[in-house]
C-alpha positions, 0 to 999 in steps of 0.5 A: 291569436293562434294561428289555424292549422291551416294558417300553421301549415303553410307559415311552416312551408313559408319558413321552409322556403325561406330557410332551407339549411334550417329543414333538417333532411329525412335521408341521406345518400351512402354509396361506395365507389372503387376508383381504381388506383387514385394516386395522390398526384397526377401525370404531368402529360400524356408522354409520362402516360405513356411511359407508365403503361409500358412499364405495366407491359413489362412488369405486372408487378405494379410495385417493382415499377418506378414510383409514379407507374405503381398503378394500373391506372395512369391519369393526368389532371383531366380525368381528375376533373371528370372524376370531381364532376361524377362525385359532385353529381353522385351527391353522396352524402357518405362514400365509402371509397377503395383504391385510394393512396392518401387524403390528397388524392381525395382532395382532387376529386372531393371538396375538402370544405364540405367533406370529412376524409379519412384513409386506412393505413394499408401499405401500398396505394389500394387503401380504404377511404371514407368521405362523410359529408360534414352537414349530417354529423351532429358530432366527430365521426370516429374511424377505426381500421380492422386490420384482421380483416386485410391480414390474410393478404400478407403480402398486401393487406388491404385493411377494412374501415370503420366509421361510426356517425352521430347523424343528425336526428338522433342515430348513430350509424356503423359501417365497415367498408371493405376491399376484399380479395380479387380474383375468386369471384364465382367459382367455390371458396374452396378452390385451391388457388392463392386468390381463392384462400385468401378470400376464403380466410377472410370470411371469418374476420369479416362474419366476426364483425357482423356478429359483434354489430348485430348484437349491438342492435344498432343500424349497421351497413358493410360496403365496398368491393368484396369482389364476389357475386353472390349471384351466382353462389349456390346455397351451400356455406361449409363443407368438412369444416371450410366455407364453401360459398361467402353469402351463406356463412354470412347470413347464417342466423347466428347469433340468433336472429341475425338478419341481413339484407343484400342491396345487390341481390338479383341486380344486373350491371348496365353496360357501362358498368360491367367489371373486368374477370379472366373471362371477360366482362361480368354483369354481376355486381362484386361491389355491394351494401349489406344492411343489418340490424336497425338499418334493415327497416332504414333502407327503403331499396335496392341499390342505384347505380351511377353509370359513367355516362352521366358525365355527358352533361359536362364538355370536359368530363365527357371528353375523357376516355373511360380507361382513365375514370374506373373499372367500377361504377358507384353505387348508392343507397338512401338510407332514413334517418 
């Protein structure tokens, strides 16, 4: 005998019940998360600490410091442990990562067994980083580094990442994080400063990619630090031939019918979360996600912010002083499969 709909529905919820890992999920959790320098290894004490921060004193430059200082962040095993806490309890299912020298570095926050990893070969320790979650992929993830992106920083090319995830269910998903030039936050691309230039060069790589996913059709997300507050840019994209303000030269409906979506718009940080500028603490986010293509109709709102503060539901991780987690909360999606 068949069982009623009625009967069929709850045997259904019984199975569900019973077997968890066999529901296959409807969302999935994307964030981005700037860790501020994560080395491979941590500080053997607070003497070792110390000595780093003197020679940051002494010697801006982070890459002319002894080996261990070459960072602006000098953590010992604790603010690891706080750092693996605030991963566990972000529960993303993708991350996409800035500031990280290596696998291992990663290892120490995330669980290798639950994760894949996959770092950019930038010089230097601020490179490019994916954590993929191994239980969305119905296949390998495939990883591309697009160095024409990082290449107008020469002195310190940062190459963006991509990834591109057979989910489960059926989609494919590409994503690009980025970790673009500092210190041009606010004032127009156009400004003559070294910062400003960079930053401004590196529009184009960028608006190439975007222009080349969107003609895939396929979802597509950009992430990560692009150290710009779209904020507070005013609608202007060129002048005589140069980009003026980044949001509009990227959101220029071009090829025709380009559309994107900025997650970040008209969002304010919380307190905690403010990053550090010449002038100050900013509320205005520099990290963003941008959706386009397919993915516009995936992501059902803005992003969530993920306030250090959540770490005062563990003894340990709470006793670490913000100095040693980031200068840049997480931020996060849901994105539907």
């Amino acid at each position: 005998m068949k069982p009623t709909g009625l009967l069929a529905a709850l045997l259904a919820v019984a199975s569900a019940m019973l077997h968890p890992a066999e529901v296959q999920a409807t969302e999935i959790r994307i964030a981005t998360w700037n860790i501020a320098w994560l080395s491979n290894t941590p500080l053997p004490d607070r003497a070792a600490v110390a000595r780093c921060e003197q020679e940051r004193k002494a010697q801006p430059d982070a890459s002319l410091r002894s080996p261990a200082c070459q960072g602006n962040v000098f953590r010992m095993g604790g603010a690891y442990g706080a750092l693996s806490v605030y991963a566990r309890l972000l529960d993303a299912d993708v991350v996409a990562l800035q500031e990280i020298e290596g696998e291992e570095a990663l290892r120490r926050v995330f669980d290798e067994r639950q994760y894949v990893f996959r770092v950019a070969d930038s010089p230097g320790r601020q490179r490019t980083a994916f954590a993929v979650r191994r239980a969305i992929l119905a296949g390998p993830a495939q990883f591309r580094e697009v160095r024409e992106i990082g290449a107008a920083h020469r002195e310190r090319p940062r190459h963006a990442l991509e990834a591109v995830l057979p989910l489960l269910g059926g989609t494919e998903l590409r994503l690009l994080n980025v970790h673009l030039k500092s210190f041009c936050h606010q004032v127009p691309l156009t400004t003559d400063t070294p910062d400003c230039r960079i930053l401004a060069a590196q529009v184009g790589p960028l608006e190439n990619w975007i222009d080349e996913a969107a003609q895939r059709g396929a979802p597509f997300l950009v992430l990560g630090a692009f150290n710009r507050a779209f904020d507070v840019e005013g609608p202007q994209a060129r002048s005589a031939g140069r980009t003026v303000n980044m949001w509009p030269e990227l959101d220029d409906n071009d090829p025709a019918g380009l559309k994107l979506k900025l997650l970040t718009r008209g969002l304010r940080h919380s307190s905690g979360c403010q990053h550090n500028t010449p002038a100050g603490k900013s509320p205005y986010f520099i990290d963003h996600v941008v959706a386009g293509g397919a993915a516009l109709d995936r992501v059902p709102g803005n992003v969530v912010e993920h306030s250090y503060k959540i770490l005062e539901s563990d003894e340990r991780a709470k006793r670490v002083p913000p100095r040693f987690l980031s200068d840049h909360c997480a931020i996060s999606i849901q994105f539907q499969l």
